[in-house]
C-alpha positions in Angstrom: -4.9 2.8 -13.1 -1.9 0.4 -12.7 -3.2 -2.8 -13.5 0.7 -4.2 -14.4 3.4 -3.4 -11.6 6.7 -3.1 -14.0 10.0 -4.2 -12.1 12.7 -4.0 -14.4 12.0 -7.1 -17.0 9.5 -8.1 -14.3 5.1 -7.5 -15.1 3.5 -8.5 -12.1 -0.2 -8.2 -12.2 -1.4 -5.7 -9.5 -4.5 -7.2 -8.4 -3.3 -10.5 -7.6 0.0 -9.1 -5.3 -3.1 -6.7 -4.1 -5.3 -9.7 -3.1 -2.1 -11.2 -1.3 -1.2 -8.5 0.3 -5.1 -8.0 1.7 -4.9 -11.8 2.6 -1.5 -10.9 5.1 -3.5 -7.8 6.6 -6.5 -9.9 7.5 -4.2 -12.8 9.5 -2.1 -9.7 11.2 -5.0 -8.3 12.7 -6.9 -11.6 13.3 -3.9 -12.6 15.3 -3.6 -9.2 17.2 -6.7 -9.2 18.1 -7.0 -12.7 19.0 -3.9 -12.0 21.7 -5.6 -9.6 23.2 -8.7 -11.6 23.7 -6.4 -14.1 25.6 -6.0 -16.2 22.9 -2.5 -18.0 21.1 -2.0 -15.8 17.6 -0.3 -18.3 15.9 -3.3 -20.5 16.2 -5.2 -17.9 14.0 -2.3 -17.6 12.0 -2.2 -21.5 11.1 -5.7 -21.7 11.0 -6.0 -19.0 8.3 -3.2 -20.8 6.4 -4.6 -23.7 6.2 -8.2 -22.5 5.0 -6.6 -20.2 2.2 -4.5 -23.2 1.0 -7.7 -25.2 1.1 -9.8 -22.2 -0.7 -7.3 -22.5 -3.4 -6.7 -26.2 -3.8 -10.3 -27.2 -3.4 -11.7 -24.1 -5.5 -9.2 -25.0 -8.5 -10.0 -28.5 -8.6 -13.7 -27.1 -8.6 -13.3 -25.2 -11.5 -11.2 -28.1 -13.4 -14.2 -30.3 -12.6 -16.3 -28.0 -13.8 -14.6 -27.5 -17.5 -12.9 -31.0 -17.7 -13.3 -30.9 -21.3 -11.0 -27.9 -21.5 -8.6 -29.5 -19.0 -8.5 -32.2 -21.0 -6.9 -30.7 -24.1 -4.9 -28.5 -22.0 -3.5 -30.4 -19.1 -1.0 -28.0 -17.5 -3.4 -25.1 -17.0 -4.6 -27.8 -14.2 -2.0 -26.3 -12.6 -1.4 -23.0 -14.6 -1.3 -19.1 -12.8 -4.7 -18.0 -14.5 -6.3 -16.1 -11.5 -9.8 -16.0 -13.3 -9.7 -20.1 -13.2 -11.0 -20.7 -9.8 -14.3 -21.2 -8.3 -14.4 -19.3 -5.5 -17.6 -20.8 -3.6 -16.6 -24.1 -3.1 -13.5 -23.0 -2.6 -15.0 -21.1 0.5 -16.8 -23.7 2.0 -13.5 -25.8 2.0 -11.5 -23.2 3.6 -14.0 -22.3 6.5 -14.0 -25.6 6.9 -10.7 -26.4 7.3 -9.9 -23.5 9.9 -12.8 -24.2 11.9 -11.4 -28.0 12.2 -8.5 -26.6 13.2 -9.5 -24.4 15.7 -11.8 -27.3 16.7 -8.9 -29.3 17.5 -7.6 -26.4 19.4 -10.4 -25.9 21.7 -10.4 -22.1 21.2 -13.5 -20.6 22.2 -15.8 -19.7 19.6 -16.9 -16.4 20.2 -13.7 -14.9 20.9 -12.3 -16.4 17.3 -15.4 -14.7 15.6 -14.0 -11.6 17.0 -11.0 -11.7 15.3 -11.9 -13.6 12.8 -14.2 -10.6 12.0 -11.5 -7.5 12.5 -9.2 -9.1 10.2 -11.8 -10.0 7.6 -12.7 -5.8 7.6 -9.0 -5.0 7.2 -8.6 -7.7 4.7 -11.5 -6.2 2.5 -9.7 -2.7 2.8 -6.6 -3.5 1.4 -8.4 -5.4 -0.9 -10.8 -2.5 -2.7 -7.4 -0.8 -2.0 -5.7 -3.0 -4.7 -8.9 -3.0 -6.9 -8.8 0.8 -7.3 -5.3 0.4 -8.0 -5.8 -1.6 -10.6 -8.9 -0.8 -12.1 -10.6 -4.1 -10.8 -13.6 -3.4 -10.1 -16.1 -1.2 -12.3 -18.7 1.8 -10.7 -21.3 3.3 -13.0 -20.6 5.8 -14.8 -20.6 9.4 -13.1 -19.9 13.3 -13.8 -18.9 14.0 -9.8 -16.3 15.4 -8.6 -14.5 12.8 -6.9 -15.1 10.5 -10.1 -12.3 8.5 -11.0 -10.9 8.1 -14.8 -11.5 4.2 -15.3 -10.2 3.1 -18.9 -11.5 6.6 -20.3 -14.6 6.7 -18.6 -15.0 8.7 -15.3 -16.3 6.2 -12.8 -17.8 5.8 -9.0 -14.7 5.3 -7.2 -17.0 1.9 -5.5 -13.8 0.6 -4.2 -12.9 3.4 -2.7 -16.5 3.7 -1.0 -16.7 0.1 0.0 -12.7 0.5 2.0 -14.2 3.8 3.6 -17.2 1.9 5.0 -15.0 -1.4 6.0 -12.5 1.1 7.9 -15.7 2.8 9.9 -16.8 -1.1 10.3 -13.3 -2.2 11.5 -12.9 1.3 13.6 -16.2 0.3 15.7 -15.4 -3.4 16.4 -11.9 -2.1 17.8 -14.2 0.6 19.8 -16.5 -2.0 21.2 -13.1 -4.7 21.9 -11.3 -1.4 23.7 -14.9 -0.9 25.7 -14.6 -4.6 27.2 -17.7 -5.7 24.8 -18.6 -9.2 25.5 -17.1 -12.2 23.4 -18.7 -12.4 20.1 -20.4 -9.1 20.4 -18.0 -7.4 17.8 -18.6 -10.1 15.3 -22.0 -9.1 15.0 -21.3 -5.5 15.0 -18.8 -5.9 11.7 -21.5 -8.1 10.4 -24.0 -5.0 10.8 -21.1 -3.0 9.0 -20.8 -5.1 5.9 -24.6 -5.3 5.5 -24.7 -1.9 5.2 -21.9 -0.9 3.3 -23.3 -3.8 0.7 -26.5 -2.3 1.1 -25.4 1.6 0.3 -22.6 0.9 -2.1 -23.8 -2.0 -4.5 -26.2 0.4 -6.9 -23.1 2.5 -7.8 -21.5 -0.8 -9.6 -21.7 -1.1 -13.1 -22.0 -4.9 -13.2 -24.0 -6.5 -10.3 -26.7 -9.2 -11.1 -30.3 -7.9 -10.1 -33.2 -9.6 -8.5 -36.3 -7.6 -8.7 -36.4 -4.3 -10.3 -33.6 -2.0 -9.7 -32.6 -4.3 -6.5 -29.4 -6.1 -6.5 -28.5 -9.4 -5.2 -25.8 -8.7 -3.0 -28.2 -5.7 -1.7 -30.5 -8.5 -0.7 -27.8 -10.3 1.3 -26.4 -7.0 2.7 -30.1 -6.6 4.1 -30.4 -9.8 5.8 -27.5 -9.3 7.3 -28.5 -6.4 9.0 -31.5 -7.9 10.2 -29.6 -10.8 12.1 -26.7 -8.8 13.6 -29.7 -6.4 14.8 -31.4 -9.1 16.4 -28.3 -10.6 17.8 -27.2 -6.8 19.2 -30.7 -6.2 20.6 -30.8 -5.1 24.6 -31.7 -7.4 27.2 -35.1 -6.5 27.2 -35.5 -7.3 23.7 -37.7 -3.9 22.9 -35.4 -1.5 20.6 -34.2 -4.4 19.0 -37.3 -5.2 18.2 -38.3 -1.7 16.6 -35.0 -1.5 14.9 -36.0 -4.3 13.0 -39.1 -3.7 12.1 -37.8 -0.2 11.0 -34.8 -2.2 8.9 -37.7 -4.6 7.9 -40.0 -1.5 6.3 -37.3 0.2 4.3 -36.1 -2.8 2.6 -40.0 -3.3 1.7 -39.9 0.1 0.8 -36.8 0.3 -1.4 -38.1 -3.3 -3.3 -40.7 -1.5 -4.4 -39.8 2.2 -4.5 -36.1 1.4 -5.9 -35.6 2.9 -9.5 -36.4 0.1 -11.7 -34.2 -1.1 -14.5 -35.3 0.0 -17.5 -35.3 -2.9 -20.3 -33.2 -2.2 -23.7 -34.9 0.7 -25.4 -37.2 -1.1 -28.2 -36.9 0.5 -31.4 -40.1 2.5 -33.2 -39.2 0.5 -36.4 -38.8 -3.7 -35.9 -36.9 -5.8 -38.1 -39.1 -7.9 -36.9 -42.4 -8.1 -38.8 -45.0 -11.1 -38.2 -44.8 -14.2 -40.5 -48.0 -13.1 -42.9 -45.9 -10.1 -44.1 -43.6 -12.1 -45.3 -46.2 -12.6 -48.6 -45.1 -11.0 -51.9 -41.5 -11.6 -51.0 -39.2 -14.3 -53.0 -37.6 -17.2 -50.3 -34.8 -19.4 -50.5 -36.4 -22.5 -51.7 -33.2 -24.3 -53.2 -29.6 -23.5 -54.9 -29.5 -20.6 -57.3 -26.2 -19.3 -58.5 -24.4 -16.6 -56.3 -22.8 -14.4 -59.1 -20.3 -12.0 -58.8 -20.1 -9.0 -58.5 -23.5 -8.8 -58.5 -24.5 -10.7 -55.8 -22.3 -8.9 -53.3 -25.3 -6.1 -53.7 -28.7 -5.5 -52.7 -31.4 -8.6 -52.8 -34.8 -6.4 -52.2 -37.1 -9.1 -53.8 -35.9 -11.2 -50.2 -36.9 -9.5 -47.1 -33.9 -9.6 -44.9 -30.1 -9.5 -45.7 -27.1 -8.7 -44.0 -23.5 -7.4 -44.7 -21.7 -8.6 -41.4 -18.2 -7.6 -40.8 -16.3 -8.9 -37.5 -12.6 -8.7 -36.9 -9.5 -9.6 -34.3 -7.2 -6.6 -34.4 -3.8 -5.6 -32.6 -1.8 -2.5 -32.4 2.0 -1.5 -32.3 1.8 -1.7 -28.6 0.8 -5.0 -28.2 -3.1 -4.2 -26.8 -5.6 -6.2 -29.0 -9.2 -5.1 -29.8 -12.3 -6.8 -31.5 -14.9 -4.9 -33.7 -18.6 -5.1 -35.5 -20.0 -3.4 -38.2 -22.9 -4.7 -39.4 -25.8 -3.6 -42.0 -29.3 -5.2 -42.1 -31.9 -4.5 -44.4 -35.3 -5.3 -44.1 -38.0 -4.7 -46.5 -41.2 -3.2 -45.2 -42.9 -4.4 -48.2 -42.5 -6.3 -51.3 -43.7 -3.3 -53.7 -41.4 -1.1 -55.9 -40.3 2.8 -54.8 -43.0 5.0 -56.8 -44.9 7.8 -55.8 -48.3 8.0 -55.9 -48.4 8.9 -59.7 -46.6 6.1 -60.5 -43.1 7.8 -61.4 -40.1 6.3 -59.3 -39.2 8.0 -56.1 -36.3 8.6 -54.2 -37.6 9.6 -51.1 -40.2 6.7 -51.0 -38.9 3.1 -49.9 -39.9 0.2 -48.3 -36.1 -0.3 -47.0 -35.4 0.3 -43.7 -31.7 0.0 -42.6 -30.3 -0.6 -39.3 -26.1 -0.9 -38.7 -24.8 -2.4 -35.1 -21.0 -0.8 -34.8 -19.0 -2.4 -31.7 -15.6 -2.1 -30.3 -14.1 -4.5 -27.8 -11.0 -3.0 -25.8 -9.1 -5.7 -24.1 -7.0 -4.5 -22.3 -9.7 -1.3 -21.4 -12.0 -4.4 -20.2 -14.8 -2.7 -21.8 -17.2 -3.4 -24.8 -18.6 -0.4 -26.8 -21.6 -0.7 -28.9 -24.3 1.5 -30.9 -27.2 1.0 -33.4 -28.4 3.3 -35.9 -31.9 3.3 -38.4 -32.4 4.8 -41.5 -34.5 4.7 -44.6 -33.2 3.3 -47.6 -34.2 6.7 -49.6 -32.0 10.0 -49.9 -29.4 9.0 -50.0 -29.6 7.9 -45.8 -28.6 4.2 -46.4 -28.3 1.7 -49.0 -26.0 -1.1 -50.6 -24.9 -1.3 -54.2 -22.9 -4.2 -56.0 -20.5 -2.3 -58.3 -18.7 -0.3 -57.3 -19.0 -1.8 -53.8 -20.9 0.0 -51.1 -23.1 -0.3 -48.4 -23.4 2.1 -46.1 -25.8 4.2 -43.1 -25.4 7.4 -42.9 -21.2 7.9 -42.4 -20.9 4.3 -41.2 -19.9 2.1 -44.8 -17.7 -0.2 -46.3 -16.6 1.1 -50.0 -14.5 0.2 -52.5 -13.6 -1.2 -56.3 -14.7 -4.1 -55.3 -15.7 -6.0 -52.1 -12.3 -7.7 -51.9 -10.9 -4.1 -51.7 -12.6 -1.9 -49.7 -12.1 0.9 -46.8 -14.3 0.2 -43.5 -15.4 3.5 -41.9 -17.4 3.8 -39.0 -17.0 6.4 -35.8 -19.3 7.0 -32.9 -19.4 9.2 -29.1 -20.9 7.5 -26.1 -20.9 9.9 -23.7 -17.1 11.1 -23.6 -15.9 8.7 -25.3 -14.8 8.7 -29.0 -14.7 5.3 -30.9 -13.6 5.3 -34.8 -12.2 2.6 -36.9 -11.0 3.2 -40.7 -9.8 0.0 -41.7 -8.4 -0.9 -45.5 -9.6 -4.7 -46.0 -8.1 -7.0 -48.6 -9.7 -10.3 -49.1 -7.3 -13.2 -49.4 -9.6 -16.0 -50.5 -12.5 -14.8 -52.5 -15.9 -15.9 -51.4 -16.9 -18.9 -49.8 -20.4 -20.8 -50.9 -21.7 -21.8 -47.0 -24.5 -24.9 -47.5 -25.2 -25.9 -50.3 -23.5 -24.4 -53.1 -24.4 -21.3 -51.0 -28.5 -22.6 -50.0 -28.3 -22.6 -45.9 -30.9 -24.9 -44.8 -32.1 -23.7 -41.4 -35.5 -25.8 -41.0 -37.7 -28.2 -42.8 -40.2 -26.0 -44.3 -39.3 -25.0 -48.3 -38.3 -21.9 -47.6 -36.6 -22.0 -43.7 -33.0 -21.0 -45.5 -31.4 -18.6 -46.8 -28.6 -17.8 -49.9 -25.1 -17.3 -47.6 -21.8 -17.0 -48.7 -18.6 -15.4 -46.6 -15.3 -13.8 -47.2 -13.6 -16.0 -43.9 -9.9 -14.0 -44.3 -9.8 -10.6 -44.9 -6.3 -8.8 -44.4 -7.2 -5.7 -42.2 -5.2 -2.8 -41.7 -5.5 1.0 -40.3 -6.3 3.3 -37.8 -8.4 2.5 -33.9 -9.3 5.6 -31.8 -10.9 4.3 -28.3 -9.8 6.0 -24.9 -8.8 9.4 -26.3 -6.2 7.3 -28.3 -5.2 6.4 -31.8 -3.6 3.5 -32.8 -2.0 2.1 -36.2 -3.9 -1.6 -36.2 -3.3 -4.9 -38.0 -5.1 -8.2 -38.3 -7.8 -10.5 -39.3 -11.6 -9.7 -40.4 -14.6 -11.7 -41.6 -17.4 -11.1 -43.7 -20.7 -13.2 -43.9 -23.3 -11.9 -46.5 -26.6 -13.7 -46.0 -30.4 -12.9 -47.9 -33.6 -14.6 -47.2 -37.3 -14.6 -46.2 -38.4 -16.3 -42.9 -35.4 -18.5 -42.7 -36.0 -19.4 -39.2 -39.2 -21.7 -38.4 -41.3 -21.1 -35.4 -39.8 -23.6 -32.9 -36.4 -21.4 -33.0 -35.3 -19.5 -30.3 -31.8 -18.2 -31.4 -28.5 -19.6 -32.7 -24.9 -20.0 -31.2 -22.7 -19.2 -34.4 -18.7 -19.4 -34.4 -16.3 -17.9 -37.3 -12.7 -19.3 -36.0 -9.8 -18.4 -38.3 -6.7 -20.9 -37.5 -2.9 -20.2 -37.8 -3.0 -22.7 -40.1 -4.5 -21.0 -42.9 -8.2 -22.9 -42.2 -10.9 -21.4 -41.1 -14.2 -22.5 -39.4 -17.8 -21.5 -39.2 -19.9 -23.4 -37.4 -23.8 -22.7 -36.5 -25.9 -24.4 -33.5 -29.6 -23.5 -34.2 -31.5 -23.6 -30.4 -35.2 -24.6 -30.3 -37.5 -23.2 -27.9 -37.3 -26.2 -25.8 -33.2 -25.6 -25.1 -32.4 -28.7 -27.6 -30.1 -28.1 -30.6 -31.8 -28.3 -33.8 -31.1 -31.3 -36.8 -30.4 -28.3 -38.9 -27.1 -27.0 -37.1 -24.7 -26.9 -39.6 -21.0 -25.7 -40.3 -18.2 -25.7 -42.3 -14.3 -26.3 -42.5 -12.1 -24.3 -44.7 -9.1 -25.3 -46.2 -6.0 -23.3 -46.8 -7.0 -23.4 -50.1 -10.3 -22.2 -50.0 -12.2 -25.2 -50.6 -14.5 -26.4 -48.3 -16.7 -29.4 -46.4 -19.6 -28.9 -45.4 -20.3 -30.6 -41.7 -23.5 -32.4 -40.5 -24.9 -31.6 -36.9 -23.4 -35.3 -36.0 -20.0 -34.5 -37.4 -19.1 -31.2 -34.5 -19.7 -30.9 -31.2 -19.8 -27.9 -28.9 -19.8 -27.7 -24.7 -20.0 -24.6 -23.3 -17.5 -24.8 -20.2 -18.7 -21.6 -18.5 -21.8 -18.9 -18.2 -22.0 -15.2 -18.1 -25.1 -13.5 -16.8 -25.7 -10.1 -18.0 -26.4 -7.7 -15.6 -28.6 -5.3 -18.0 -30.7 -7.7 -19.3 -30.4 -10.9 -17.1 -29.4 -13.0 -20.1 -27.5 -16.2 -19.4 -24.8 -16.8 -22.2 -22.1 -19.2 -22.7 -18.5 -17.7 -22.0 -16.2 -20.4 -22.6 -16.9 -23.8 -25.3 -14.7 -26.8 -26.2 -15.3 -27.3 -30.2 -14.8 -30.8 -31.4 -15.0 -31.1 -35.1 -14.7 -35.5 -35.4 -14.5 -35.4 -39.2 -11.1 -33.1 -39.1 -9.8 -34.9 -35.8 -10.1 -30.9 -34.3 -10.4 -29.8 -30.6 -10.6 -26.1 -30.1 -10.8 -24.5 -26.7 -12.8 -20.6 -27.5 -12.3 -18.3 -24.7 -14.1 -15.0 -24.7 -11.9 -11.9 -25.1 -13.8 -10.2 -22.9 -17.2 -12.3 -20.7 -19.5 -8.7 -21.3 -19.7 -8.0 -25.2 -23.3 -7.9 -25.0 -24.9 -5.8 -27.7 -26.9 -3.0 -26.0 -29.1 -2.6 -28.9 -33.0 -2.7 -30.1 -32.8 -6.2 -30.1 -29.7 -7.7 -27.0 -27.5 -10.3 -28.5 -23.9 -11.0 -27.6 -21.1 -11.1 -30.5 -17.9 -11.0 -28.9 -14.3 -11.6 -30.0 -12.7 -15.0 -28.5 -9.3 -16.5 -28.8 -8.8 -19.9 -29.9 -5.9 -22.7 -28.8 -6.2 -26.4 -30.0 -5.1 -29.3 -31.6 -5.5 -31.1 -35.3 -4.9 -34.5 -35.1 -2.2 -34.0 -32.1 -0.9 -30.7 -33.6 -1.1 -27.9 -31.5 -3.0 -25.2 -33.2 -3.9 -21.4 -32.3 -6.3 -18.6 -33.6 -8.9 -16.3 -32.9 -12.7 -15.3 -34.3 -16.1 -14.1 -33.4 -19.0 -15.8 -31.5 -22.4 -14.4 -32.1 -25.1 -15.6 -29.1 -28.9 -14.9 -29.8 -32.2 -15.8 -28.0 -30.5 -16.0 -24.6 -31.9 -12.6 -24.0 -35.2 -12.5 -26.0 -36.2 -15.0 -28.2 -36.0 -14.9 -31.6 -39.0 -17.1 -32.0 -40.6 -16.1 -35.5 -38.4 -12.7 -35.8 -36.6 -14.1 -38.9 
């Protein structure tokens, strides 16, 4: 893959010079063919200039309506080179618009137009797939073939390559049909035939393409319709294969809707950490402060019947490429009674622990996410935390060391080919921080809906990444939230939105948007700000704000998430603008969430400001409603 074009000091993105060049190919032909169906080129050529500088206008200005609130703060990207800041439908409509008005004002005969309009469209879409396979642009499913390509370490359907293969036999037949004196328009409706069914045969291999029903894809849906109108349109005069062609077309999409593999939904784990609220009996709850001790607290709570060690971190190698990661450890207790066999005696090898760890690895500049789950039983040996020294740990993945401000962070893992490993040396620079109320996070009205929460917001992080058969020497920033409780969330909660930003100012922030069922935010929401110095405010729900500015739908699960928010934090005069890394970090576990590294740029008070962090996103692909 080539995704950056070197030219002596020069990086030119590939795709973008790809997506121009496609844009030339599709006016040459357009015009060729336009002359020889007795029309003026240059009147395809200015038509198609004026709808792509209308496409790009009208679909920026889409996308800065869209996310005003990010504009606002950062005025110049109105008019900045980021590719990715466009919205390309209504940029569409404008564009089609505009040429057709001009061609309107031409009085050029409209089937003639479609025509070309049509052959240069096909040799646009080769050279663009070209480009994409070029630069790695576009992503097939995962295949052990022979002609697999090697996409970011993972051998790929070359889709790209499939979909310019189809568009050249497409563009090879309208030529065919123009050379064989076919009738104005006719030709259009062929290459519309041609694109329906290369959408139709190509758009399962992609690894990323929303679905509708079952294993059926969206764009499948529109490739089929488009095969049923350019069938009708190519029927005979007497109407009758047409007519049998599509009913045939009409019974094999029937049949592949409901015959098409289905997509299978996450796999569901043999052991929940989600147990119904009655079980919750026998077990202590956060009912109000309590003093968080040290060292001891940084262990194993089991009179509570969920706690988490949660480690997320922003890292960067030698060479510049930049990488996120997750390890986390939850425990959850089974039941409230001690470990003892049957006679009474304690037991190692009986528990009513159950672990589970969630180890994830986000490759920029790889454009993929990486992420596994593990179980275990707190018994054996198998997995288990410990206050002093420091430990907690499943199976080979842990975190060790004198002391949790000092520790090593191990964790390793294969998917499929690929080999992911971190061993990172943490050193905590600010000691812990008491989240709530002297560490008491309410998250509901009911005594007990919280939980005991402290973090360790900036953790010095240093060692060793292996991702894409690679290994490189890392630096930067983790964070580490450690949080114990019993039912902490009450029954009209769906999920929560929660942010861990560390500025370049020293300050950190964490900030927490609790979602009820019914999509409002909950009074509970809470967060708080972080001085340099460690000290801390907490923040009411009417003191921060936060506006997604974009949406990500998830192709595996069908989840909606926000990619993109505006943070406003009125009590420090903060405006942050948090951009995902990376819009797929979905966690392909038991339970889908999305936790995803995301960079930060703002200002305090008129000061510009930068920095990076972790979003977690839950109950936008299952509910959470009465898990915790």
């Amino acid at each position: 893959m080539l995704p950056i074009l070197q030219i002596g000091p020069l990086a030119l993105p590939t795709y973008p010079l790809g997506l121009l060049l496609a844009f030339w190919a599709a006016l040459e032909v357009a015009g060729r063919l336009a002359q020889r169906r007795g029309l003026d080129g240059d009147h395809l050529y200015n038509a198609g200039l004026l709808g792509g500088l209308a496409l790009v206008v009208v679909g920026r200005l889409a996308h800065v309506v869209a996310f005003w609130p990010a504009y606002r703060l950062q005025p110049a990207e109105i008019v900045g080179l980021n590719a990715q800041a466009f919205l390309w439908g209504p940029g569409a409509v404008a564009g089609a618009v505009v040429a057709a008005w001009y061609m309107g004002r031409r009085k050029l005969p409209w089937p003639a137009v479609a025509d070309a309009v049509a052959a240069g469209a096909l040799a646009g879409l080769i050279v663009a797939h070209a480009a994409a396979l070029v630069a790695g642009a576009e992503v097939g499913a995962a295949a052990d073939l022979p002609w697999a390509v090697n996409l970011w370490g993972v051998r790929r359907h070359p889709v790209q390559l499939y979909a310019a293969l189809g568009e050249a036999i497409a563009l090879a037949a309208v030529l065919w049909a123009v050379r064989r004196g076919a009738r104005p328009g006719r030709p259009a409706w062929i290459a519309l035939l041609g694109w329906g069914a290369i959408t139709w045969l190509v758009e399962p291999f992609r690894a990323e393409s929303a679905t509708i029903v079952g294993g059926l894809r969206a764009a499948q849906i529109a490739g089929w319709v488009a095969m049923l109108v350019a069938l009708w349109r190519l029927r005979p005069a007497d109407g009758r294969l047409g007519l049998r062609l599509v009913a045939v077309l009409v019974m094999a999409g029937a049949a592949a809707w409901f015959l098409w593999p289905q997509e299978q939904p996450p796999l569901r784990a043999a052991v929940r950490l989600a147990l119904p609220a009655a079980d919750a009996s026998g077990f202590a709850r956060a009912e109000g402060p309590r003093p968080l001790v040290f060292p001891a607290d940084h262990g194993p709570h089991e009179a509570y019947q969920t706690e988490w060690w949660y480690y997320t971190g922003n890292l960067v190698a030698e060479t510049g490429e930049r990488f996120g990661y997750q390890l986390t450890f939850f425990r959850r207790a089974m039941t409230p009674s001690e470990d003892r066999a049957p006679d009474g005696r304690p037991s190692g090898w009986r528990t009513g622990q159950v672990y589970m760890a969630h180890f994830a690895i986000t490759d920029v500049a790889g454009r993929i996410h990486h992420s596994f789950e593990r179980f275990g039983r707190g018994a054996a040996g198998l997995a288990g935390a410990q206050a002093e020294p420091f430990r907690v740990w499943l199976e080979d993945w842990e975190v060790a060391g004198p002391t949790i401000g000092r520790a090593r962070l191990r964790a390793a893992a294969r998917d499929g080919e690929r080999e992911l490993a971190l061993d990172l040396a943490l050193h905590d620079l600010k000691g812990p921080v008491l989240q709530g109320e002297r560490g008491y996070s309410r998250k509901g009205p009911e005594p007990g809906n919280a939980s005991y929460y402290y973090s360790l917001p900036r953790i010095e992080t240093a060692g060793t990444l292996s991702a894409r058969g690679k290994t490189w020497a890392v630096t930067g920033l983790s964070w580490m939230d450690h949080e114990f409780s019993t039912s902490a969330l009450g029954p009209e909660l769906a999920g929560w939105d929660w942010f861990s930003l560390q500025l370049d100012d020293g300050t950190e922030v964490m900030l927490y948007a609790l979602r009820r069922v019914d999509g409002g935010r909950d009074p509970f929401s809470s967060g708080t700000l972080i001085a340099a110095d460690g000290s801390t405010r907490v923040l009411a729900p009417d003191e921060f704000a936060i506006q997604a500015t974009g949406e990500w739908r998830s192709p595996r699960t069908g989840g909606r998430y926000p990619a993109g928010w505006v943070v406003t934090v009125s009590a420090a005069d903060l405006r942050l603008v948090v951009t995902p890394r990376l819009a797929d970090q979905e966690m392909r576990t038991s339970l889908p969430y999305w936790e995803g590294a995301v960079a930060v740029e703002g200002t305090r008070g008129g000061r510009p400001l930068r920095g990076e962090g972790y979003v977690e996103l839950t109950g936008y692909a299952q509910s959470l409603q009465g898990q915790f």
